[in-house]
C-alpha positions in Angstrom: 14.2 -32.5 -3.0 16.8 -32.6 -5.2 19.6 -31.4 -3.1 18.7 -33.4 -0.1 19.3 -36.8 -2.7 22.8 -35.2 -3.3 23.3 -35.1 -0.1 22.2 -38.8 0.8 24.6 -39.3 -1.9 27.9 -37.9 0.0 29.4 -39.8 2.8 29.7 -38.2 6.6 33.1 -37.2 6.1 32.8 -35.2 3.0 29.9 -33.3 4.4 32.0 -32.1 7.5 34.4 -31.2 5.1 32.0 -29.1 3.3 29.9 -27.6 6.2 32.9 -26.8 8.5 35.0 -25.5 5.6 34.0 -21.8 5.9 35.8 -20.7 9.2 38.5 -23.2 8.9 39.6 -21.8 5.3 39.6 -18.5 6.5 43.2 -18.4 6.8 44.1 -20.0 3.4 45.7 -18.3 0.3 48.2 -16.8 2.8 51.2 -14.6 1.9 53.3 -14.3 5.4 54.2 -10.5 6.0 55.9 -10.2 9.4 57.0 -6.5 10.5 58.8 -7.2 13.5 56.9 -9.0 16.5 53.5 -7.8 14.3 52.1 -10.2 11.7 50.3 -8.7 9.1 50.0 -11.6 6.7 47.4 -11.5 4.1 45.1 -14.5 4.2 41.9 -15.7 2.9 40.1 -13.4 5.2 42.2 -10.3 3.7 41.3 -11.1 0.2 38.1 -11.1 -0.1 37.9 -7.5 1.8 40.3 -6.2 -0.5 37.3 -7.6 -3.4 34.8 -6.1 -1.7 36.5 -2.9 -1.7 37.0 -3.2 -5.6 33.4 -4.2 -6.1 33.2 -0.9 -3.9 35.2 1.3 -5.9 33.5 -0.2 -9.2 30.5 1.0 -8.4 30.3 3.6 -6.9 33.7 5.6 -7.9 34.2 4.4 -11.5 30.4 4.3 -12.0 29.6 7.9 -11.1 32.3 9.0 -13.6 31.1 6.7 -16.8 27.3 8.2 -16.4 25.8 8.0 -20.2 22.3 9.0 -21.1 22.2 5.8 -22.4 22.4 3.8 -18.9 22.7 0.2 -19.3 22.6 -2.4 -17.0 25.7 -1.2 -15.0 24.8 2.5 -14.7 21.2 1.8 -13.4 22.5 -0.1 -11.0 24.8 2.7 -10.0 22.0 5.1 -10.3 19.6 2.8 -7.9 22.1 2.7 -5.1 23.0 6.6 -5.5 19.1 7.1 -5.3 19.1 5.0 -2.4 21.8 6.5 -0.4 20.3 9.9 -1.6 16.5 9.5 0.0 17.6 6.7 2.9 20.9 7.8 4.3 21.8 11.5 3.4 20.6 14.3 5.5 19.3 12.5 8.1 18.5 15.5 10.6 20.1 18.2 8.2 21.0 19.2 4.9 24.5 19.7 6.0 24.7 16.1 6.7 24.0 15.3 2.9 27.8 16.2 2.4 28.5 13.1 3.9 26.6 10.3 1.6 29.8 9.4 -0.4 31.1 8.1 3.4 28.3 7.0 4.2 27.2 5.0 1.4 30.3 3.5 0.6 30.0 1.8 4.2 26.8 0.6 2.9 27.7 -1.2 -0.6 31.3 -2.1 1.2 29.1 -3.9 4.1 26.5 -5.2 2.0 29.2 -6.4 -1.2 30.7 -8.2 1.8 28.1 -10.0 3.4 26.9 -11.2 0.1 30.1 -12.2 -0.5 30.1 -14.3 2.3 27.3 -16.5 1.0 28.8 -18.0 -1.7 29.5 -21.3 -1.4 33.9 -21.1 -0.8 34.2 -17.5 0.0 34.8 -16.3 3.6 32.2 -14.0 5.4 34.4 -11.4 6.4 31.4 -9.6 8.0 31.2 -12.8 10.9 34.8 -12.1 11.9 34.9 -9.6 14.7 38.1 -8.7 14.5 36.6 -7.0 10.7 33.6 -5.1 12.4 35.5 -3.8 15.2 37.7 -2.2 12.8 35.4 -0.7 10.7 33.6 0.6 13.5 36.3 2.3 14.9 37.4 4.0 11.8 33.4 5.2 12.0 33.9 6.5 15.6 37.0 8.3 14.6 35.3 9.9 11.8 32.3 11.1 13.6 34.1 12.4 16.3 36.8 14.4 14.1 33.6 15.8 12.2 32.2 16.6 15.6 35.7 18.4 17.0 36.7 20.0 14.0 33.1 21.7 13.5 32.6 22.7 17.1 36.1 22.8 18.7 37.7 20.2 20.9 36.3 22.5 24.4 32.9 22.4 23.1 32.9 19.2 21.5 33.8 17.8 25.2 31.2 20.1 27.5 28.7 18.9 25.0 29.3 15.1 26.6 27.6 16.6 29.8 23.7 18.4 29.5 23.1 21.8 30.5 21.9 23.0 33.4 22.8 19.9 35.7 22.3 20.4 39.1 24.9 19.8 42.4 27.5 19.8 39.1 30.8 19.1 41.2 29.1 15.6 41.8 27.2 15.7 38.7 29.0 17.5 36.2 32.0 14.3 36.3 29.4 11.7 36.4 27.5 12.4 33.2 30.9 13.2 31.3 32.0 10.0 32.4 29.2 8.2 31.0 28.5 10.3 28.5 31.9 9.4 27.2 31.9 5.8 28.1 28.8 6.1 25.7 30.4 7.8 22.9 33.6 6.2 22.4 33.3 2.8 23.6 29.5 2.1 23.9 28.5 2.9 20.5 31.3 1.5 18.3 30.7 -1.8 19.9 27.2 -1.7 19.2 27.7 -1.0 15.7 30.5 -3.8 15.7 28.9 -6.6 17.5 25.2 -6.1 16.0 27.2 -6.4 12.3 29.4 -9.7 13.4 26.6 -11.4 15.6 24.2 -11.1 12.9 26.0 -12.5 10.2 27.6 -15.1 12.4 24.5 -16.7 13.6 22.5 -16.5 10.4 25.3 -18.7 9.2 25.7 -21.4 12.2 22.0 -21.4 11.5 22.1 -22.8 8.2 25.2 -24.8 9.5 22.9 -26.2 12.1 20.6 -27.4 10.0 22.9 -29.3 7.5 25.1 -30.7 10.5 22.0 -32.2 11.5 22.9 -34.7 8.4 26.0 -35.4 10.1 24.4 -36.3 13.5 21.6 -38.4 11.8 23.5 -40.0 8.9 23.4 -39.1 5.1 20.7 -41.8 4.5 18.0 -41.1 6.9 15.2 -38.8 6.2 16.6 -36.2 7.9 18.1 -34.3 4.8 14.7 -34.4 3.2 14.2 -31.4 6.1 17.2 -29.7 7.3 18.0 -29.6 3.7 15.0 -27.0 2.8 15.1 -25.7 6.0 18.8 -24.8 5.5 17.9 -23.4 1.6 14.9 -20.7 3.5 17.4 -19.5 6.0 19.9 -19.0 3.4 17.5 -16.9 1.5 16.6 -14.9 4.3 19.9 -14.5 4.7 20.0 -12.2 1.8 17.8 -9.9 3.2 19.7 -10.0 6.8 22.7 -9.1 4.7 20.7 -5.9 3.2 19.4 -4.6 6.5 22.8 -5.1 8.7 24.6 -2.9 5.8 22.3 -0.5 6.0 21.8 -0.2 9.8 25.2 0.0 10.2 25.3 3.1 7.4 22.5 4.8 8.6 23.7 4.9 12.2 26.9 6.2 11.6 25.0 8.7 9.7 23.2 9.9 12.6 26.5 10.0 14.5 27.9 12.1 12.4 25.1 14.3 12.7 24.9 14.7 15.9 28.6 15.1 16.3 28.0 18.2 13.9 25.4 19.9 16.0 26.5 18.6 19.2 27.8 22.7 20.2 24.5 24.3 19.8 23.0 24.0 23.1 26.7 25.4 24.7 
C-alpha cells in the first residue's frame, strides 16, 4: 500500500524513466576499447559480469582456502553451497564425474550471483542479454566435448554420434551423425542459452508490465493500488526463478559432461 502512494506520488514521466531504465542503461559506464574493426568496449553490461565473477571467486576460491573450525557467517555460507554442489550436481551418473564440481559449481553461483544481481533496482541483468548466455553456453559445449574427445579419442568420440547396430547404414549411418551432431553442438547449447535468457527476460518484462500499467492508466488512478503488489509477488518469485535457472543450467552441463565421458563404451 505504501509503495503504490509513492508511486501516485511521481509523475508519468519519471516512472518511464524508472521502469524503462534497465535495458536502456545497459550500455552506460562505458570505457571505448576498439581493436581494429572489433569493438570490445566495456560497458555497463561488462561490469557487472566482471562482479559477479568476483562475488564468484570470493566464495568459492578464497572461501575454500580461509576454512576455520570456527565458521562464521561467511564460511557456512561457503560450506552450504559446497554441500550443495556436492549432493545436487557432482557425480551425476558417476563418481568420475565428481571431479568436475569446481566447473560445475562455479557456473552455478556465477549464474545465480548474476541473476540476483540483476534484481536490484540500477544494476543490469546480464543473465536477460543473449548475447551473455550464448557465450557461456558455448564455453560449456566446448568443455564437454574436449572432456568427451580427450577421454575417448576424437574417432570414437565421433562414431559415438551414430548408435550401434543401425541398419541399411550407407543411408543411415550419415543421417543419424548428421543429427546426432546437429544435436550436440548446436541443439543443446542453444537450449541451455535461450532457456537461461528467456527466463530471466520475461520474469522481468513481467514485473515491467505490471508497473507500466501506471503509465497507461495514470499515476493517480487506482491502478497502482494493484499492479503495484502484483509487481512486488512476481519480483519475489523472481528470486526463486533466479535459483532454479542457475541450477538447471549447472546441472545440465553436468550431465553433458558425463555423457561425453562415457560416450566410447558402447564402440
Amino acid at each position: 500500500m505504501m509503495g503504490a502512494l509513492a508511486f501516485m506520488q511521481v509523475s508519468q514521466e519519471e516512472l518511464k524513466k524508472e521502469i524503462l531504465h534497465t535495458w536502456e542503461t545497459g550500455r552506460d559506464w562505458a570505457i571505448p576499447i576498439q581493436i581494429g574493426p572489433v569493438d570490445i568496449s566495456i560497458n555497463k553490461a561488462v561490469w557487472f559480469m566482471f562482479f559477479g565473477a568476483a562475488v564468484t571467486f570470493l566464495l568459492l576460491f578464497v572461501g575454500s582456502r580461509l576454512l576455520k573450525s570456527r565458521p562464521g557467517a561467511y564460511q557456512v555460507i561457503v560450506e552450504e553451497l559446497y554441500g550443495f554442489g556436492r549432493n545436487q550436481l557432482a557425480g551425476q551418473m558417476t563418481q568420475e564425474g565428481q571431479k568436475f564440481l569446481p566447473f560445475t559449481l562455479s557456473l552455478f553461483v556465477f549464474i545465480l550471483v548474476l541473476n540476483l544481481i540483476g534484481l536490484v533496482p540500477g544494476a543490469y541483468p546480464v543473465t536477460s542479454n543473449i548475447s551473455f548466455t550464448l557465450g557461456l553456453a558455448a564455453f560449456a559445449v566446448i568443455t564437454y566435448n574436449f572432456v568427451g574427445i580427450k577421454r575417448n579419442g576424437l574417432g570414437t568420440y565421433l562414431k559415438s554420434l551414430v548408435p550401434p547396430g543401425m541398419p541399411a547404414k550407407p543411408i543411415m549411418v550419415p543421417f543419424m551423425f548428421f543429427v546426432e551432431g546437429l544435436q550436440q553442438f548446436i541443439t543443446q547449447p542453444l537450449t541451455l542459452a535461450m532457456r537461461l535468457y528467456a527466463n530471466i527476460l520475461a520474469g522481468h518484462l513481467i514485473i515491467f508490465v505490471f508497473l507500466g500499467l501506471i503509465l497507461y492508466f495514470g499515476a493517480l488512478s487506482v491502478v497502482p493500488l494493484l499492479s503495484v503488489p502484483m509487481a512486488v509477488v512476481f519480483y519475489a518469485f523472481e528470486i526463486f526463478v533466479a535459483f532454479i535457472q542457475a541450477y538447471i543450467f549447472a546441472i545440465l552441463t553436468q550431465v553433458y559432461i558425463e555423457l561425453a565421458m562415457n560416450a566410447g563404451e558402447d564402440h
